[in-house]
N, C-alpha and C positions, 0 to 999 in steps of 0.2 A: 634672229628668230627662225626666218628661214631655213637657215643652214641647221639649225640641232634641228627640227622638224625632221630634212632630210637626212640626218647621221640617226635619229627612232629608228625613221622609217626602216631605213637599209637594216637595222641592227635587228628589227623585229620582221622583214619580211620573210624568211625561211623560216619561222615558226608559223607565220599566218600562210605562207602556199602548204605546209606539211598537213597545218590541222584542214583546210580547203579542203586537198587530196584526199585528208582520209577521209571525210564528210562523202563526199562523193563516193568512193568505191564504197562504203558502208551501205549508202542509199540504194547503189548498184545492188548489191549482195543481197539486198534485203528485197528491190522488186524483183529480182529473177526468183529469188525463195517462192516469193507471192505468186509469181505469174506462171510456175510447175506446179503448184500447189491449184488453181484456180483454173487450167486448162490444159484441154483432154489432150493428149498427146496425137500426133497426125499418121504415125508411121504406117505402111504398110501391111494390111493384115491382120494388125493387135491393134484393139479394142482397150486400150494399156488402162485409160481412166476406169473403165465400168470394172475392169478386172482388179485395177488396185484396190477399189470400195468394197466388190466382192470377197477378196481376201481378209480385206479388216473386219469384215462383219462376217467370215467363217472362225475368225479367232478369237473375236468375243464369242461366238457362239460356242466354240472351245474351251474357252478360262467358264463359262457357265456350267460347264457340262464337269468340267472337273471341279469345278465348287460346290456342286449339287451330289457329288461322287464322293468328294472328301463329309461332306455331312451327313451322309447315311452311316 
C-alpha cells in the first residue's frame, strides 16, 4: 500500500508543483496590479498619483463635452 501511495505520489507531483507555481505568480501579478493601482508613486519631482486622477477626470470631462457637442 505504501509503495503505490509513493508511485501517485511521484506520478502526480509535477502537476501539483506546476498548478502551486502558477497559483503563486498569479497572486503575485494580481497584488503588484493592486498595489500601483493603490499607491502614490514616490519619484522624484512628479506628483505621478494626483496627475494620473487629474488626467482621468480631464477626459471624462472631454467625452462630456463631445457628447453635449454631438447633441446640439
Amino acid at each position: 500500500m505504501d509503495e503505490n501511495f509513493m508511485r501517485v505520489w511521484v506520478a502526480g507531483h509535477g502537476q501539483l508543483s506546476a498548478d502551486i507555481d502558477r497559483l503563486v505568480r498569479k497572486s503575485v501579478a494580481a497584488f503588484d496590479r493592486f498595489a500601483e493601482l493603490v499607491t502614490p508613486s514616490h519619484r522624484e519631482g512628479a506628483d505621478t498619483y494626483f496627475v494620473r486622477v487629474a488626467e482621468c477626470c480631464k477626459s471624462i470631462g472631454r467625452a462630456a463635452t463631445r457628447k453635449r457637442a454631438r447633441a446640439r
